[in-house]
C-alpha positions, 0 to 999 in steps of 0.5 A: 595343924598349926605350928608355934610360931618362933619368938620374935626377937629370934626372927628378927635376929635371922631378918637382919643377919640374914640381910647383913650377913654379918652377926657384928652388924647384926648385933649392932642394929638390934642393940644387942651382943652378937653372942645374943644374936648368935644364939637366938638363931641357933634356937631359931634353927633348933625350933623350925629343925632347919638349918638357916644359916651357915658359918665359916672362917670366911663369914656367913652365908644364907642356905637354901632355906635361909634364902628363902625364908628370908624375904617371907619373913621380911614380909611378915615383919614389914606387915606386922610393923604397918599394923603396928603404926595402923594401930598407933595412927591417931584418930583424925579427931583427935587433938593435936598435942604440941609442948612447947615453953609457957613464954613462947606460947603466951607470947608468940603462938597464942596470938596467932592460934585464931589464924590456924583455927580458921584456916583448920577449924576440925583440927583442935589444939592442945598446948602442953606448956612446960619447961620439961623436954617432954618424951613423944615415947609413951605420951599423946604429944605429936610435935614440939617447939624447943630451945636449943641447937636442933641436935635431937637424933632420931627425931625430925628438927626444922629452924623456925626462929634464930634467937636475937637478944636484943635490950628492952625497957619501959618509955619512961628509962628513956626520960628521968634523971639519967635517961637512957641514951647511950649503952654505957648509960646502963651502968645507971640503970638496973639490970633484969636478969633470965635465971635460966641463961645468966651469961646474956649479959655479959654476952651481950655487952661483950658483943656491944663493947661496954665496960663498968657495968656492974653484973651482979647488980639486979634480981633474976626472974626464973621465966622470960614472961616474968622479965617482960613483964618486970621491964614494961612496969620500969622495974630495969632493963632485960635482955630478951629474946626479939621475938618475944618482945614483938607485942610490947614494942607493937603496943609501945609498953616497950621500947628498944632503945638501941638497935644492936642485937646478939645472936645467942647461937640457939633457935626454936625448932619444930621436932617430931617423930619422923612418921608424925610428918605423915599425919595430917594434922602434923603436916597442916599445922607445920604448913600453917606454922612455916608461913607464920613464921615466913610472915612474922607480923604481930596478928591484928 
């Protein structure tokens, strides 16, 4: 005869009560109320006509059932929860979804995705570039690249690149009517500005000690890609990242005339669920990724 089997949150329920001895902590752990707790292991008993647990003035305590239902169900909860993630595993084969900035892939990934491609040519790339933090929970995203201090509970975050500001133009601000020698010179000069970080700026020449540089003065673009771009066709100075900026300066469409960088305090960082490290195509690119960065040359 088969019996019914209990519903699961009634057995996960008794599971942590049962290892916590405590109906607070419990509660706690699953996110719920202990009153929820407390009674989905009183329907737990009703259902198996068992006592499991027993409850005093002095806390909680196993009964001889519970002691040894316990680990069986520890056990069974453990194989459920590895068949799950058996299920969940991706396929070797499949494509190795990474979201990162639309700048930061154009820019510093691409050019040094042929690397990685030798190196691992079963493993296909995919980028997903976009502006949005995007969710591992529910998409076919395995890993990210994002912007910001590295405070993700929960995930796994690893520094790649410490941002650097540093002030970019094209060759010809350097030649010209007022050519750009000193930092008080940009008070001449139209200024590039990031819509997204609007305080580089004034951060940056704070930090570089120059005064009467008017702030308000020059358009904003909403993409670092886009300031790049508007700065190597002379249309002003930007603030960018150093990192970014590797290409142009390699080729000389841009040039760094001073050599004082900010700090802006944020980094890129690797982020990926915890379990996605065990995934081979996660821990290759990671690997390749970290070496890339140890290097930090622009590819040939």
């Amino acid at each position: 005869m088969v019996h019914p089997i209990p519903p699961l949150p009634s057995l996960r329920a008794f599971e942590a009560t049962g290892r916590l001895l405590s109906f607070r902590k419990a509660a706690e752990e699953l996110s719920i109320t202990r009153s929820a707790v407390s009674h989905q292991i009183h329907a737990l008993e009703e259902a198996l006509s068992v006592r499991l647990l027993e409850r005093s003035t002095r806390g909680v305590s196993l009964t001889p059932a519970g002691q040894a239902f316990l680990p069986e169900i520890q056990a069974a909860l453990g194989r459920l929860a590895t068949a799950i993630a058996d299920l969940r595993r991706p396929s070797p084969n499949e494509p190795l979804t990474i979201s990162l900035l639309p700048t930061f892939a154009v820019r510093w990934l691409i050019p040094r995705l042929g690397a990685f491609r030798r190196r691992y040519p079963d493993i296909e790339v995919r980028l997903d570039a976009s502006l949005e933090v995007a969710k591992f929970a529910g998409s076919d995203v395995d890993l990210a690249i994002r912007y910001g201090r590295g405070d993700w509970p929960g995930l796994h975050s690893e520094r790649l690149i410490a941002e650097s500001l540093i002030l970019v133009c094209s060759p010809e601000l350097l030649q010209g009517p007022v050519p750009l020698k000193e930092p008080s010179d940009l008070a001449q000069h139209v200024l590039l500005h990031n819509s997204s970080h609007p305080q580089d700026w004034s951060l940056w020449l704070r930090a570089a000690a120059v005064t009467g540089v008017d702030l308000d003065r020059g358009p904003s673009f909403a993409y670092a890609e886009l300031l790049l771009r508007a700065a190597a066709e002379g249309l002003g100075v930007a603030l960018v990242p150093s990192h970014l900026a590797e290409g142009d300066l390699a080729t000389g469409s841009l040039v760094a005339p001073f050599d004082f960088t900010y700090d802006s305090g944020f980094s890129y960082w690797l982020v990926c669920p915890i379990q996605a490290l065990d995934d081979r195509r996660v821990a290759a690119f990671r690997e390749w990724l970290l070496g890339e960065i140890d290097g930090r040359a622009m590819p040939s």
